[in-house]
C-alpha positions as CSV (number, residue, x, y, z in Angstrom):
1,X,0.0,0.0,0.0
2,X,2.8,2.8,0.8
3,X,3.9,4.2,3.6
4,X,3.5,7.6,5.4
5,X,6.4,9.9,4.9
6,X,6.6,12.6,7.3
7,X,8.7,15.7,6.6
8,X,9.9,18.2,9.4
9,X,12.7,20.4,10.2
10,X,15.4,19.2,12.9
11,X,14.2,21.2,15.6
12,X,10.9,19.6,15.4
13,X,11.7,16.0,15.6
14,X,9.8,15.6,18.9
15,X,6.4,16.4,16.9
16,X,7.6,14.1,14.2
17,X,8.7,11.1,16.7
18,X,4.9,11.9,18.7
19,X,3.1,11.3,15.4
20,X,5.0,9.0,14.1
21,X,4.6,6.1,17.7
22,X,0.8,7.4,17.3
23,X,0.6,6.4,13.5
24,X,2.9,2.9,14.6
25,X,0.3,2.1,17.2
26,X,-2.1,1.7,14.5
27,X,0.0,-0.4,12.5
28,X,1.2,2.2,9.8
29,X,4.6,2.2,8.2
30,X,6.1,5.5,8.8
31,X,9.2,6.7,6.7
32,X,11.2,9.2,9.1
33,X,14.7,10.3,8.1
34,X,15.9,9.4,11.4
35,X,14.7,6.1,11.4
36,X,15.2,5.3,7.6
37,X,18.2,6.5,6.6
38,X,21.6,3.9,7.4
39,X,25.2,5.3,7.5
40,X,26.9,4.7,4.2
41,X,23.6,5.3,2.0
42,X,23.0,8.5,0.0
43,X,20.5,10.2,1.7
44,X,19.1,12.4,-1.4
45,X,18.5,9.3,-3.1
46,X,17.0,7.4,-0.1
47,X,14.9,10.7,0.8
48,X,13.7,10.4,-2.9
49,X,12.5,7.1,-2.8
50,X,11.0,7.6,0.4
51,X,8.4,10.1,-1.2
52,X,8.3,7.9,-4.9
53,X,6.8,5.1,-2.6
54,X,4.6,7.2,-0.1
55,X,1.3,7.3,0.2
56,X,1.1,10.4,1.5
57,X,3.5,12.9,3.5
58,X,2.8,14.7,6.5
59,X,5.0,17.9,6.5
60,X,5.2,20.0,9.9
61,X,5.3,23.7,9.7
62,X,7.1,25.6,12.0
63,X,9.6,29.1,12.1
64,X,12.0,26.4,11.1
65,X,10.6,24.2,8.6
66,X,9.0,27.1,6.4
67,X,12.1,28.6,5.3
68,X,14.0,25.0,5.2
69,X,15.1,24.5,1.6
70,X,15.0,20.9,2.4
71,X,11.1,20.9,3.7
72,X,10.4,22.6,0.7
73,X,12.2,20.5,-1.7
74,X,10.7,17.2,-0.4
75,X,6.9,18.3,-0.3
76,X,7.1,20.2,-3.7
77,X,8.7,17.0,-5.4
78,X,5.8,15.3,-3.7
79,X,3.1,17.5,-5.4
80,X,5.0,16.9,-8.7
81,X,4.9,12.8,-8.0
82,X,1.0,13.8,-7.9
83,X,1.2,12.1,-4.1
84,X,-0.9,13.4,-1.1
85,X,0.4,16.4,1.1
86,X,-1.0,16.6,4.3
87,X,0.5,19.9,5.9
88,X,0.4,19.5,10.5
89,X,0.8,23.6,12.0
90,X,2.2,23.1,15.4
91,X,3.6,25.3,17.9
92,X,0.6,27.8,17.3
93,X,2.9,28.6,13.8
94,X,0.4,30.5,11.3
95,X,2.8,30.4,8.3
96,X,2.5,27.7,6.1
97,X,3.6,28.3,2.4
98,X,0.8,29.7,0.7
99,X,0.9,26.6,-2.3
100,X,-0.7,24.3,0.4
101,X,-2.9,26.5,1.8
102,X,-5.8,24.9,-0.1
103,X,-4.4,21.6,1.3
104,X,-6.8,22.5,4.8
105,X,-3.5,22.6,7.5
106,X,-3.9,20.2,10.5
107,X,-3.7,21.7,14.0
108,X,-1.0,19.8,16.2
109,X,-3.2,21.2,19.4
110,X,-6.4,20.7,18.2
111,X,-8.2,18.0,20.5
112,X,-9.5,15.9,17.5
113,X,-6.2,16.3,15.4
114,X,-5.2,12.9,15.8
115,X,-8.7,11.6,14.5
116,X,-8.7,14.3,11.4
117,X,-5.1,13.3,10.8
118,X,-5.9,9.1,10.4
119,X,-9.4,10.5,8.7
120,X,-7.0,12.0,5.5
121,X,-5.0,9.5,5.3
122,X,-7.6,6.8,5.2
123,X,-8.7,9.0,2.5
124,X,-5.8,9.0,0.7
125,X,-5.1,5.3,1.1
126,X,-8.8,4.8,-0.9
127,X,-7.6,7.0,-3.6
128,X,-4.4,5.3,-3.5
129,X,-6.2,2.0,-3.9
130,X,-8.6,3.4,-7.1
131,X,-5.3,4.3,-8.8
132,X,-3.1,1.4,-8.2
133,X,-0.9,0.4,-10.6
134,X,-0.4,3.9,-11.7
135,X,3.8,5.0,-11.1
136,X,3.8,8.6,-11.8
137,X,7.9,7.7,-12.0
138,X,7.5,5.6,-15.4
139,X,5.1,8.5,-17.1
140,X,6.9,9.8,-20.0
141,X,7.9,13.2,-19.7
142,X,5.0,15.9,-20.0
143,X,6.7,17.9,-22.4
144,X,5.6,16.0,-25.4
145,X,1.9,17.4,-24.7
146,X,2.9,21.5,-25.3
147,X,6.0,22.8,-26.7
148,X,5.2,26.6,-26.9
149,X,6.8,27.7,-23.4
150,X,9.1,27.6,-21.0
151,X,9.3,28.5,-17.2
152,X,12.0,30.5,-15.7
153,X,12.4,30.5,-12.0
154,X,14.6,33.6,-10.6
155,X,14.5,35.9,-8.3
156,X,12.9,39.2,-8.9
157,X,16.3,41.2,-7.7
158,X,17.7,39.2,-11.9
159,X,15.1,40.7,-13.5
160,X,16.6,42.4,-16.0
161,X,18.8,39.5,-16.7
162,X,15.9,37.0,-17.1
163,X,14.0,39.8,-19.4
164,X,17.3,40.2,-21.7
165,X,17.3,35.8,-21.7
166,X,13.7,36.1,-22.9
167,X,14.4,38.2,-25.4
168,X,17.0,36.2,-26.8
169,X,15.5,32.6,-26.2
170,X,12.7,34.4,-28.5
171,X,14.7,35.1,-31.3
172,X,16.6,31.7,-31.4
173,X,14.0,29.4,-30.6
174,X,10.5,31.1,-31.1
175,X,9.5,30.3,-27.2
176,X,8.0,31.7,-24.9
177,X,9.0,32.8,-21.0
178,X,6.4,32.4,-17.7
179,X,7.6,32.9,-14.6
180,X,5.8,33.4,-11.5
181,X,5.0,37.2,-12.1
182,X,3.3,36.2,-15.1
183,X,-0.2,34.8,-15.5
184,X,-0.4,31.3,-17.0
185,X,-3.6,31.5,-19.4
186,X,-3.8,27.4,-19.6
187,X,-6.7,27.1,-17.4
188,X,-9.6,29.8,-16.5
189,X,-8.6,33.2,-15.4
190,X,-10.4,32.3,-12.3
191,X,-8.6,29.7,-11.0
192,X,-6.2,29.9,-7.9
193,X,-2.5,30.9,-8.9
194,X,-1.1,27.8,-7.4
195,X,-3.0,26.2,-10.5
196,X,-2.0,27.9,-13.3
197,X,1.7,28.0,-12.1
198,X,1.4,24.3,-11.5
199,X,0.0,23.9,-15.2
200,X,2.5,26.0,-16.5
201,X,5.4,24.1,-15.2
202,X,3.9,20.5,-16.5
203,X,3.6,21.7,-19.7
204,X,6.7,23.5,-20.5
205,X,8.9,22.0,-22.5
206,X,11.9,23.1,-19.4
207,X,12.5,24.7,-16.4
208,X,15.3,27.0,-16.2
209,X,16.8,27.7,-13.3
210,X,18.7,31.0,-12.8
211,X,20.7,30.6,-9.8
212,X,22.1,33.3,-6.6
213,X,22.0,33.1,-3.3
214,X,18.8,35.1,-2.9
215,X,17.0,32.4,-5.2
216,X,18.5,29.6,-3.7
217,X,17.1,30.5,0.0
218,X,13.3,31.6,-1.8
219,X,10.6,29.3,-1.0
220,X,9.3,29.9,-4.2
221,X,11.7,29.1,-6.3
222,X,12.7,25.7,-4.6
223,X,8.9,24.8,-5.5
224,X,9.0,25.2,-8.9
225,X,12.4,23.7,-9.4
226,X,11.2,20.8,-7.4
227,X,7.5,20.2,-8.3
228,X,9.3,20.3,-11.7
229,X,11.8,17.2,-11.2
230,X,9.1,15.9,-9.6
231,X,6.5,15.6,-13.0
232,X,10.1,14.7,-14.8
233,X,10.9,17.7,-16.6
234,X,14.4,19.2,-18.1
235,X,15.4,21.4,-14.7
236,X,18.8,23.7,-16.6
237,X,20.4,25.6,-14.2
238,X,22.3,28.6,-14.9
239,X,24.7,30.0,-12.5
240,X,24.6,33.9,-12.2
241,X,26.6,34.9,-9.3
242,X,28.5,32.3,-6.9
243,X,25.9,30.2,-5.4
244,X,26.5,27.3,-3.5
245,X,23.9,24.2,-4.8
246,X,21.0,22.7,-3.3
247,X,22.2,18.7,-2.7
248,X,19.5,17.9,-5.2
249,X,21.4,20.5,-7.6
250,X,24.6,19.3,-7.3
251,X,23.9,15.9,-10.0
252,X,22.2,18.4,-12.4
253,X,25.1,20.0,-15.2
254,X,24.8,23.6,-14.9
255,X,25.7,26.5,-17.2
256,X,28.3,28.8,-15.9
257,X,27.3,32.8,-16.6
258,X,29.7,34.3,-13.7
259,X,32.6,34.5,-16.4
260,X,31.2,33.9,-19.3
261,X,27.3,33.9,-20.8
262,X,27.3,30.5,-22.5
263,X,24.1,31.7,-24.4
264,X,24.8,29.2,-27.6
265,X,25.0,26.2,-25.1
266,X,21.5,27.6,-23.7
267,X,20.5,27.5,-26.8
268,X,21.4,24.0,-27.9
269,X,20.0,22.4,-24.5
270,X,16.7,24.3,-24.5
271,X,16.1,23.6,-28.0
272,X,17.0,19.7,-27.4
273,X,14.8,19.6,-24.9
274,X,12.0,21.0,-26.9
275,X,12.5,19.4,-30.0
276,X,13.2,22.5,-31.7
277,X,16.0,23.7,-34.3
278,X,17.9,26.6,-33.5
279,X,17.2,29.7,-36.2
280,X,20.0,29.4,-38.8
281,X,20.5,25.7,-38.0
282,X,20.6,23.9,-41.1
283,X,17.8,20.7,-40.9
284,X,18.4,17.1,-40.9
285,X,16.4,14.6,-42.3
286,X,15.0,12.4,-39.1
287,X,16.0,8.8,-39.5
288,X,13.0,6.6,-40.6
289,X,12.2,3.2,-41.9
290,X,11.2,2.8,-45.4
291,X,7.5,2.4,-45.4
292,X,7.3,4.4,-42.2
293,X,4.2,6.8,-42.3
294,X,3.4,6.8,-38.6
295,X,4.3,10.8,-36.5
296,X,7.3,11.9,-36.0
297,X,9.5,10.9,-32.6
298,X,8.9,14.0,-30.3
299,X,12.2,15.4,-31.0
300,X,11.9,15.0,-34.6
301,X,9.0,16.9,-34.7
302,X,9.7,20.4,-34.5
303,X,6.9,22.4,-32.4
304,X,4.5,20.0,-33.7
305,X,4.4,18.8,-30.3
306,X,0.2,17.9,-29.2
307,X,-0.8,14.2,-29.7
308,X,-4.7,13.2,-30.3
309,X,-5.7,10.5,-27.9
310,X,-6.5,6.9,-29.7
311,X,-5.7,4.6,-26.7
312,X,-6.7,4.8,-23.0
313,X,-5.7,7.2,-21.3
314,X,-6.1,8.8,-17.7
315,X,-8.4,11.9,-16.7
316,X,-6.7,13.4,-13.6
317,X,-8.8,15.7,-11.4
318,X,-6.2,19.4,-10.2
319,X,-8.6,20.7,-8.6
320,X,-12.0,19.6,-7.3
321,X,-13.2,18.2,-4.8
322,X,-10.9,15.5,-4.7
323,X,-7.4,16.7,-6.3
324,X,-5.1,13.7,-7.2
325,X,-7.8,11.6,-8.4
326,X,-7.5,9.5,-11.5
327,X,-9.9,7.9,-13.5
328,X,-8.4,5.9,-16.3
329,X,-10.7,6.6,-19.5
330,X,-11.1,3.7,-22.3
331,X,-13.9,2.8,-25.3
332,X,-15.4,0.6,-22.8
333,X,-16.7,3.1,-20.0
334,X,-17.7,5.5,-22.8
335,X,-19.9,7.5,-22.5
336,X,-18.2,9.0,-19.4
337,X,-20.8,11.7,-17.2
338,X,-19.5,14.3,-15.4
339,X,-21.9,16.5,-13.2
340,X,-23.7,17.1,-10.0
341,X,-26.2,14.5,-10.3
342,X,-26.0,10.5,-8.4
343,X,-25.9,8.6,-11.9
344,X,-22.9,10.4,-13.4
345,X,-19.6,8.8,-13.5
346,X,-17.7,11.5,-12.1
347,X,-20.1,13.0,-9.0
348,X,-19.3,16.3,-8.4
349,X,-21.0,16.8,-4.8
350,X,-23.2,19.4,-4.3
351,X,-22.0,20.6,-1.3
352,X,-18.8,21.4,-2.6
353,X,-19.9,23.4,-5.7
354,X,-23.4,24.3,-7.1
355,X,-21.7,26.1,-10.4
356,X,-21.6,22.0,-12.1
357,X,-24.3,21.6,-13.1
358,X,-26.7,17.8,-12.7
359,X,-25.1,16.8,-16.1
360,X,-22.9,18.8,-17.1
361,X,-20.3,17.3,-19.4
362,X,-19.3,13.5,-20.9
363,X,-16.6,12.1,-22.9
364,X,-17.8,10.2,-26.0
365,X,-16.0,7.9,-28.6
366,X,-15.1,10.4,-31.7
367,X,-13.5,8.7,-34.6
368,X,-11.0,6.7,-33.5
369,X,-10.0,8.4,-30.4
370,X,-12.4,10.1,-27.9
371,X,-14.0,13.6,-27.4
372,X,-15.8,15.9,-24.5
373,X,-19.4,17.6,-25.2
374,X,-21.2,20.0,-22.8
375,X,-24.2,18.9,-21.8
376,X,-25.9,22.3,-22.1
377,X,-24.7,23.3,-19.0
378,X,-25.2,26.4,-17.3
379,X,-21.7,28.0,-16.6
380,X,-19.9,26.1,-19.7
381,X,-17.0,23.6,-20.2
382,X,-13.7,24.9,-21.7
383,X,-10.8,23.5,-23.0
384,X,-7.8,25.2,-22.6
385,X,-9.1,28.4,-21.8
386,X,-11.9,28.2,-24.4
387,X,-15.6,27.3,-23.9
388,X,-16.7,24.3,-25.7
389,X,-19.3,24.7,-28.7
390,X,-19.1,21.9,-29.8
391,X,-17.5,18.7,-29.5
392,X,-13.4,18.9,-28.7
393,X,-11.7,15.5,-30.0
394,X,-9.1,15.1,-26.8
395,X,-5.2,15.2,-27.0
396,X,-2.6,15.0,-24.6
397,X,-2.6,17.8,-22.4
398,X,-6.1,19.1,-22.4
399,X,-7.1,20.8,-19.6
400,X,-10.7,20.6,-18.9
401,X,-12.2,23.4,-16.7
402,X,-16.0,23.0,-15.7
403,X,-17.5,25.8,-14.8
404,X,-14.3,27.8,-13.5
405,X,-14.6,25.4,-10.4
406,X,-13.6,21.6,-11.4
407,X,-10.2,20.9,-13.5
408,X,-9.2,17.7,-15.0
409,X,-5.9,17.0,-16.8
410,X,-5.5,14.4,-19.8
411,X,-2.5,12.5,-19.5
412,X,-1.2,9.4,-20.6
413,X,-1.4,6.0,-18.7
């Protein structure tokens, strides 16, 4: 089933070690650093397979833990794995990172916070169960659904630096920069700004890192480096000013701007990684079988980079009512309801939203792959920003926003 993984700053070990003989006493298997990790062993990699094979993590916030670069790697990577954060306040602390804020913090003092604590995960076991067999670790890369952008992590003191990369990166490679003071137009422009930001990251085609010691320290930017290792995706770091490396940096080649701006080797990697040609590159014919018609490789394919859906493939709820869940969509539970009402499929419950409306979208077999229709619903279904007039044959990537309130993600099994 997975164990529990439970994340927490040094100097809160004796609220780790209380939850963790609590947990034990009900026959759980807790992962704790301190009990897990053997001399000898390399801890990043044990740490990483800790949360690869949780169930869910319990991260404790504290003054300490929510400026620890190491708290905030481990539960970011978590999100990007797509596994279960459950976030534990104690000491009467108020300031949990504002990304899990829609996560509903646990209150170490509350009376009943033991009970709400097995409660969630109980939950997230059942989830856990509905999706078994799925390894978000052997899911190719989800840069083969977009290829039209990039995300730059930095801090805001490298502005002008970042803006001059964008500039160039434009020119070369026709792609486009978001960072996290720009809006992410993917999903609805209602949507929370953890979602778009999260949307934005798994479906760049790279993350690129630029790197001093005020970013290294920011909350923020450890999350997007490390929600994007987490979903698998290129992470390029580029060293502006003398910076010592986050452990989980230190495997990852960087580029080296403090002497010298390497901007054709940025140039080369980015454009690898999103299967691009560099302008004034002369191109070469893809190796391919005679008699091959079939598409491209990824990498061969230029920025034709979206895939329709022919096989099965697996509708992932990002926010909802119940965000992780999967739902793995083939011809033979087609059609597929999605509303308010009992009989759907997918229930959306009424008291969480009354926007969805009783029937208010399916998923039909269209051609040889699949599509969505709206149902006539009341506050619309859009795709990728757009409402839905008619019906949308799926590819890889969609994003499927139901009335500004419920959004699924189509991604392959």
């Amino acid at each position: 089933m997975g164990h529990i993984f439970i994340s927490f700053h040094h100097e809160d070990a004796a609220y780790a070690q209380t939850i963790r003989e609590q947990l034990e006493a009900l026959e759980y298997d807790v992962w704790m650093y301190t009990e897990r990790l053997m001399a000898g062993t390399s801890w990043r990699v044990a740490i990483d397979e800790g949360i690869q094979n949780c169930v869910a993590q319990i991260v404790i916030f504290s003054e300490h833990s929510r400026e620890s670069e190491y708290v905030t790697y481990e539960w970011s990577y978590a999100l990007g794995l797509e596994r279960a954060v459950i976030p534990v306040v104690v000491g009467g602390w108020d300031g949990i990172h504002p990304r899990l804020e829609n996560q509903t913090p646990l209150d170490f003092n509350d009376s009943h916070f033991f009970d709400m604590l097995v409660g969630r995960i109980v939950r997230e076991q059942a989830r856990a169960v509905q999706n078994i067999g799925f390894d978000p670790r052997n899911v190719p890369a989800t840069s083969a659904i977009s290829g039209d952008h990039y995300y730059v992590s930095f801090h805001t003191r490298d502005a002008r630096f970042v803006a001059d990369m964008e500039r160039r990166l434009a020119d070369h490679l026709g792609l486009e920069a978001i960072n996290l003071q720009k809006e992410y137009v993917g999903v609805s422009s209602w949507s929370p700004w953890h979602q778009n930001k999260d949307l934005a990251i798994r479906q760049s085609v790279a993350l690129l890192l630029v790197l001093t010691p005020q970013a290294r320290r920011e909350p923020y930017n450890i999350y997007e480096w490390a929600l994007a290792l987490g979903v698998r995706k290129p992470v390029i770091p580029i060293l502006l000013k003398p910076t010592p490396l986050h452990p989980r940096l230190e495997e990852l080649q960087y580029l080296n701007f403090i002497q010298q701006k390497q901007w054709d080797t940025l140039y080369r990697d980015l454009a690898h990684a999103a299967g691009r040609r560099v302008v004034g590159e002369r191109p070469t014919e893809p190796n391919r079988k005679k008699g091959d018609t079939g598409p491209l490789p990824r990498r061969e394919r230029g920025p034709v980079l979206r895939e329709r859906i022919t096989e099965p493939f697996r509708l992932f709820m990002s926010q909802g009512p119940e965000p992780g869940m999967s739902v793995t969509i083939s011809r033979d539970n087609l059609p597929l309801t999605i509303g308010r009402s009992s009989d759907n499929h997918i229930v959306i419950p009424d008291m969480w939203t009354t926007n969805v409306s009783r029937y208010h979208a399916q998923i039909v077999s269209y051609y040889n792959g699949f599509a969505i229709e709206d149902r006539a619903s009341t506050n619309g279904t859009f795709i990728n920003g757009e409402r839905l007039t008619e019906p949308h044959a799926l590819e890889y990537g969609d994003i499927i926003d139901l009335a500004n309130m419920v959004v699924f993600e189509c991604l392959r099994l």
